[in-house]
C-alpha positions in Angstrom: 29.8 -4.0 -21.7 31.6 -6.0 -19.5 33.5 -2.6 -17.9 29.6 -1.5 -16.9 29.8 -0.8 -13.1 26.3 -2.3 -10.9 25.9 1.3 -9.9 25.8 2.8 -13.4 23.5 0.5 -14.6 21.2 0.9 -12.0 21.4 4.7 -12.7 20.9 4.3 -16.6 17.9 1.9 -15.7 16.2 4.3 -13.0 16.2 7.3 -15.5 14.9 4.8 -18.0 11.5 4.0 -15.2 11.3 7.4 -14.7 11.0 8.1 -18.7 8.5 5.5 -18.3 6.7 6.8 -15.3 6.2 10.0 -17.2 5.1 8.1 -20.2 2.4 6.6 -18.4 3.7 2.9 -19.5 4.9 1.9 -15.8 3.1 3.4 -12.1 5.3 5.5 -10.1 4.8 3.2 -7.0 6.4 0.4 -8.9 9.4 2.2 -10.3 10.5 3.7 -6.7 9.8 -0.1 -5.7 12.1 -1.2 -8.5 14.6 1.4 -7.3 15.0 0.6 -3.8 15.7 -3.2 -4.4 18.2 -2.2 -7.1 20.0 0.5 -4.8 20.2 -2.5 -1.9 21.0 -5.2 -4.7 24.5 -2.5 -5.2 24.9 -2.7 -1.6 24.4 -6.5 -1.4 26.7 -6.6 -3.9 29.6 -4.5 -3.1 29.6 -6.9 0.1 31.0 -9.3 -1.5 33.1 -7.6 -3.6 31.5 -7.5 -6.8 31.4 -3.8 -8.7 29.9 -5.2 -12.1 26.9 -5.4 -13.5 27.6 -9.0 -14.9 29.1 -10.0 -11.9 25.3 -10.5 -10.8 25.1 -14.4 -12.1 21.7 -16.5 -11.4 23.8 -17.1 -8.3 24.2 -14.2 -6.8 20.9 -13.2 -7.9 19.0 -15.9 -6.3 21.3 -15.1 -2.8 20.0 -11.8 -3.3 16.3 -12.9 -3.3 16.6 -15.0 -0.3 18.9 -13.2 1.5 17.8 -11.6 5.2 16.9 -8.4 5.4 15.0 -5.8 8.3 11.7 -4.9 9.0 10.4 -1.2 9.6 11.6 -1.6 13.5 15.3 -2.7 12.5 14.9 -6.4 13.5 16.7 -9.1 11.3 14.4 -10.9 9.4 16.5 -14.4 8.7 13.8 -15.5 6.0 12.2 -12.9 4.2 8.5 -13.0 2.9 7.7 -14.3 -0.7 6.0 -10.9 -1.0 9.6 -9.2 -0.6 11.5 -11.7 -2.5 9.2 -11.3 -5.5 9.8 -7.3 -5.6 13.2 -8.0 -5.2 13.3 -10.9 -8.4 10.8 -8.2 -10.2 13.8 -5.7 -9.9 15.9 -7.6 -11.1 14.5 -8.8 -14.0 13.4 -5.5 -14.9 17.1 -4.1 -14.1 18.5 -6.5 -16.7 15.5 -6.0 -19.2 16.2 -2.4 -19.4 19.9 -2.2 -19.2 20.0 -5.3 -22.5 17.6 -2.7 -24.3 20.1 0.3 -23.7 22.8 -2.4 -24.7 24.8 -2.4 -21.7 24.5 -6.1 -20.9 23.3 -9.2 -22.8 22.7 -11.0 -19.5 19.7 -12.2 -17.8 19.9 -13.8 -14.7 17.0 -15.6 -13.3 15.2 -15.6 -16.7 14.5 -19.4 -16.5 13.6 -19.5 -12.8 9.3 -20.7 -12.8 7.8 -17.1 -10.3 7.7 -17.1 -7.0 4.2 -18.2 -6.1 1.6 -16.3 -4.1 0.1 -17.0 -1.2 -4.0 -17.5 -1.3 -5.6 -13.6 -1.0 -6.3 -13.0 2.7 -10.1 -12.4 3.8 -11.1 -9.6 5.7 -11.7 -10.3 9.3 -15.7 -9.5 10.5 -15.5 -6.7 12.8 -18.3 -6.1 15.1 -20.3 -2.5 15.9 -18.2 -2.9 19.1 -15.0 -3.2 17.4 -15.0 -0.2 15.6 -15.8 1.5 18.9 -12.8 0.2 20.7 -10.4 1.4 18.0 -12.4 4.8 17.6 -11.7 5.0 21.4 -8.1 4.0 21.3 -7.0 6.1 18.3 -8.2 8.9 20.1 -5.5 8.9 22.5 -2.9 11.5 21.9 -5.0 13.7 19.8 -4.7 15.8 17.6 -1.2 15.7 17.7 -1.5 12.0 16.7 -3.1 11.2 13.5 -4.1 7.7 14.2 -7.9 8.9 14.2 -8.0 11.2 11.4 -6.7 8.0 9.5 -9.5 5.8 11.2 -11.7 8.5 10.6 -10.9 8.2 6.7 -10.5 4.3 6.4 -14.0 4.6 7.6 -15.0 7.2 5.2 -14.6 4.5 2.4 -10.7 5.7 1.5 -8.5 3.2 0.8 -5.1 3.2 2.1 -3.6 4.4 -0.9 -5.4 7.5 -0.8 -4.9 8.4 2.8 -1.7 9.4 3.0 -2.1 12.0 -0.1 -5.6 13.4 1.6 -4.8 17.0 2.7 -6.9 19.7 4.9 -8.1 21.4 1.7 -9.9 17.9 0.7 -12.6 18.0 3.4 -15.5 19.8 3.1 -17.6 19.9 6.8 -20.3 21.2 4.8 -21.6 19.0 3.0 -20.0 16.2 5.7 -17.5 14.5 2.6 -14.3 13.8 2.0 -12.3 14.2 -1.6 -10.6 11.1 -2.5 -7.9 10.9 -5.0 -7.9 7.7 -6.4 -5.7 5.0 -6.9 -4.7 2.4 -9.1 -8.0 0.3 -9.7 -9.4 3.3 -7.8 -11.9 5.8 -8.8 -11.6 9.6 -7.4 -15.1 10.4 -5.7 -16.0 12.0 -2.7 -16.5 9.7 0.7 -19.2 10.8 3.3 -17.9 11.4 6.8 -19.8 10.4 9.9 -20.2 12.5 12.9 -17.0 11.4 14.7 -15.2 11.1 11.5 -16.1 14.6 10.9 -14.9 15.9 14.5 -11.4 14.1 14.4 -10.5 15.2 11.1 -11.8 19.1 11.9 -9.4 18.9 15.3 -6.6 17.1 13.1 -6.6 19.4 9.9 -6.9 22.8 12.4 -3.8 21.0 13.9 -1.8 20.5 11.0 -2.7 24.0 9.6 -1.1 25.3 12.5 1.9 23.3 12.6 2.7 22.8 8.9 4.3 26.1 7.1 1.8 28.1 4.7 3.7 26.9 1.4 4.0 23.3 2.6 1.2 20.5 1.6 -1.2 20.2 4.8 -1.6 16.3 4.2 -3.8 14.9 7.2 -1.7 11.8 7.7 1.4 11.5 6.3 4.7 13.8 5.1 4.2 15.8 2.0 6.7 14.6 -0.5 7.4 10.8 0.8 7.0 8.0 -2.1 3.7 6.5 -2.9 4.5 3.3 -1.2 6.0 5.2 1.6 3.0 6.9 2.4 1.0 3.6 2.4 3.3 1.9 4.5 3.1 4.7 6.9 -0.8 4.8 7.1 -0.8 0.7 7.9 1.7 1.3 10.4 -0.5 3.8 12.2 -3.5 1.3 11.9 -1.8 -1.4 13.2 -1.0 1.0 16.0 -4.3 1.0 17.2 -5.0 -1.8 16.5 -2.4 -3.4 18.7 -3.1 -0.9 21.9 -7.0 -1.4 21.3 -6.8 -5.1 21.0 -8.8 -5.6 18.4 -8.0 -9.3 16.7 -11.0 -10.7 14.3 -10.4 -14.4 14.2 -7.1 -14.0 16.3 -5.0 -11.9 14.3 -4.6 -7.5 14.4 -7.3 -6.3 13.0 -6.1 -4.3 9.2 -7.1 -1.5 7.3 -9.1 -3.9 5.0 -11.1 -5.3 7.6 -12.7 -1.5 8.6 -13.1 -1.3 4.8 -15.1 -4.3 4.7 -17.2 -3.4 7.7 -17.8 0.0 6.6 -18.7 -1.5 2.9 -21.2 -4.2 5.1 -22.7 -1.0 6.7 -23.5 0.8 3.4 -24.9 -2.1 1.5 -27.3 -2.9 4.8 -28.2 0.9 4.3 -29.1 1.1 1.1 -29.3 -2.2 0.2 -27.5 -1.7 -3.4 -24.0 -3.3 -4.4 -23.5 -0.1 -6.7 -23.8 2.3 -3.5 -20.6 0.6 -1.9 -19.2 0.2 -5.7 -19.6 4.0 -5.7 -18.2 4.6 -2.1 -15.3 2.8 -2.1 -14.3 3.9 -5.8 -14.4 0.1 -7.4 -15.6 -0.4 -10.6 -16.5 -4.1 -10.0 -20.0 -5.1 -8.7 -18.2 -8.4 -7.5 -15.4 -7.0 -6.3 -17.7 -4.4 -3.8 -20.0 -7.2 -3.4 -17.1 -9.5 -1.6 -15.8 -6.4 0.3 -19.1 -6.2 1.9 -19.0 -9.9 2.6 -22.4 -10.3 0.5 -22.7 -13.5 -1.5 -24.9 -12.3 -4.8 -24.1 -14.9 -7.1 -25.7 -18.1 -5.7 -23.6 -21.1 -5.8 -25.0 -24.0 -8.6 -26.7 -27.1 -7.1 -24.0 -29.7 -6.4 -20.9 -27.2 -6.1 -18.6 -27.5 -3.6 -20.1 -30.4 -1.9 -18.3 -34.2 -1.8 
């Protein structure tokens, strides 16, 4: 065991996700996660010399966690988030999990450590009728060669931003003004209803991408066919925040995000109709609470004396 190179192991464990992927026992998204922090873990480590998979001790495992990495622009990031440094300790303890149950190591570095705690679940920012029309106006520029408004134009549909980058040409259907979403983890397939803008951006966007985009390739509206789940996500925030930036857009001081056009749009349908279910069934949730807090509605009324000193 002890001649098992870092490198082999992470091999041995990848095809072991992937068994599992297929299997249905682990998401895709979470095994290509897994992946990449192992594949950088056999970079980290060959830095300083080590080959072995037992060479990574609670040590050099923890340095691994903590250590500085780059964001999506190339700049060094000296202390990276507790979101990245629990994927990272996630990778590793599942590298070590897998590669003790194919027998190539018996250790299991950061086994005792307590998890990396996280941070309190961000709100959605309120944006304003006005808001939405200053990003609808910004994300215009450049198109359709630029798919920042067919990806506004489907965050507002009710996608989520898990969807949006798998959403292809052959999804929307202008005649009955929807949109076919896939689905996603915690996320029901369903069709989304466009609006009259939405409708127009996406038509000029997909008639683009038909054209530029070879007849056997996948005409996906916002993102390159093939590219990992998380990929794909990644990419569609990046575009938001785009606009976001250039439009200046900041609900209670910060960049506006995709969640906060979600939760405007939800705010909009339950004012409409005046049903939690309705934006339960739009945005693909199968909670009543969790569509009731995306559209900012308190249902549930707070008991007498809660809350208060």
């Amino acid at each position: 065991m002890a001649r098992v190179t870092l490198r082999h192991a992470v091999l041995r464990a990848s095809r072991a996700w992937a068994e599992q992927v297929q299997g249905g026992t682990m998401r895709l998204q979470t095994a290509e996660k897994y992946i990449q922090a192992c594949e950088r873990l056999v970079r980290y480590a060959a830095a300083l010399g080590l080959v072995r998979l037992d060479d990574v001790t609670d040590t050099i495992a923890q340095a691994f966690i903590d250590a500085p990495g780059h964001n999506r622009q190339g700049e060094l990031i000296t202390t990276p988030a507790d979101s990245t440094r629990r994927v990272r300790k996630s990778a590793v303890d599942a590298l070590f999990a897998t590669c003790r149950a194919l027998g190539l190591t018996m250790q299991a570095p950061l086994i005792d450590l307590p998890p990396i705690p996280r941070s309190a679940r961000l709100t959605a920012g309120r944006l304003t009728d006005a808001d939405i029309d200053v990003l609808r106006f910004h994300s215009e520029r450049g198109m359709p060669q630029t798919r920042h408004a067919a990806v506004l134009g489907l965050l507002l549909s009710g996608q989520h931003t898990a969807e949006i980058g798998f959403t292809r040409t052959t999804d929307l259907d202008f005649e009955h003004n929807r949109v076919w979403s896939l689905g996603a983890t915690r996320i029901t397939a369903r069709y989304c209803p466009l609006d009259d803008w939405a409708r127009e951006v996406l038509r000029l966007r997909a008639d683009f991408v038909r054209t530029h985009t070879a007849p056997d390739e996948p005409h996906t509206l916002a993102t390159v066919a093939g590219s990992p789940a998380y990929r794909r996500q990644s990419s569609v925030c990046t575009a938001f925040g785009e606009t976001a930036r250039s439009s200046g857009t900041a609900p209670d001081g910060d960049p506006a995000r995709p969640r906060d056009v979600t939760s405007w749009a939800a705010a909009k349908t339950l004012a409409t109709t005046g049903q939690i279910a309705d934006v339960a069934l739009r945005f693909g949730l199968s909670s009543l609470d969790g569509a009731a807090r995306l559209a900012g509605y308190e249902w549930r009324p707070t008991p007498a004396g809660e809350g208060e000193e």
